[in-house]
N, C-alpha and C positions, 0 to 999 in steps of 0.2 A: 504494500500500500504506500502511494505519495502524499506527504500532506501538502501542498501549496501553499505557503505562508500568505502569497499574495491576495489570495482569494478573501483576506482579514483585514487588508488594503496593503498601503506602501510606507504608512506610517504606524510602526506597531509600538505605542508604549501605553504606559499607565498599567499600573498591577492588577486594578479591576478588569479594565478592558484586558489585561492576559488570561484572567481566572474567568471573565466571562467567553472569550474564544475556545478555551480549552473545554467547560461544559457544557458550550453548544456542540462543539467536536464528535466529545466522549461518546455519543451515541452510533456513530460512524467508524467506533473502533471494538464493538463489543461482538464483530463475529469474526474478528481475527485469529487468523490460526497460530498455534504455537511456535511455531519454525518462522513465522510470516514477518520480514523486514520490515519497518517502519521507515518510510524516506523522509524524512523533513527538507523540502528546497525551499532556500532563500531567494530564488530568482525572483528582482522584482522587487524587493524590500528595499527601500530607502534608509528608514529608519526602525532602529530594532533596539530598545533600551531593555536593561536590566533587570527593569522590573518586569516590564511584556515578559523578557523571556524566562526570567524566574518563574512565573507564575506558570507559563503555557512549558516551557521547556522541561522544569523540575516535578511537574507533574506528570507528564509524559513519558520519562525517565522511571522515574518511581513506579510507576506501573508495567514500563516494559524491557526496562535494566539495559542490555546493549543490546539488543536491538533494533532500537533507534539510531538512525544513520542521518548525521547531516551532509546536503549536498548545498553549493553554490554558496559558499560562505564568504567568496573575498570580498564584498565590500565592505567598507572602513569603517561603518557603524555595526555589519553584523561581526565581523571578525574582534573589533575590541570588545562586543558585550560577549561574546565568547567567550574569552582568554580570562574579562573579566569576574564571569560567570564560574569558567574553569576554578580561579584562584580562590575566590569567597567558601566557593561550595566543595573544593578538594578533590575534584571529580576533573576525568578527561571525556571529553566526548569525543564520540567515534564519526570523523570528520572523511567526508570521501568528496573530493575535488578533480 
C-alpha cells in the first residue's frame, strides 16, 4: 500500500491536523496484510513540520514497526523534520530514495 502524503495537501503541519489525517486514514489501513509494505511518498509536500509528522508518522510507526517505508524524502522541509524526528524520538526510519 502507498500512502500519498499529498492527497492531505502541500502544507502539512499543526499536531491536530496530523492526528486528524492519521484517523481519517486508519480506516484504509485495517485490511492490511501482515507481510504488506506500507509506502509513505512525500512527493508533493512542500511543507512537513514536526509536529504533522509526529503525530501522523509516530503513529503509523507504532502500529506497523518497519514496515513502513518512506519514499521521496529530499526536500528541505521533509528531510530536516526527519532527521529531526529521527533525533527527539531515537528511532531510524526506513528511508528508500
Amino acid at each position: 500500500m502507498t500512502i500519498y502524503l499529498k492527497k492531505f495537501g502541500t502544507l502539512l503541519n499543526g499536531r491536530m491536523l496530523g492526528k486528524e489525517a492519521f484517523a481519517a486514514f486508519l480506516p484504509s489501513l485495517k485490511d492490511i496484510q501482515n507481510d504488506e509494505k506500507i509506502e509513505v511518498d512525500f512527493d508533493g509536500v512542500d511543507v512537513f513540520s514536526p509536529s504533522w509528522g509526529d503525530e501522523f508518522l509516530s503513529s503509523l510507526i507504532n502500529k506497523f514497526g518497519d514496515r513502513v517505508i518512506l519514499k521521496n524524502t529530499q526536500g528541505l522541509s521533509v528531510k530536516s523534520t526527519l532527521d529531526f524526528l529521527e533525533d527527539i524520538n531515537k528511532m531510524k526510519f526506513n528511508v528508500e530514495n
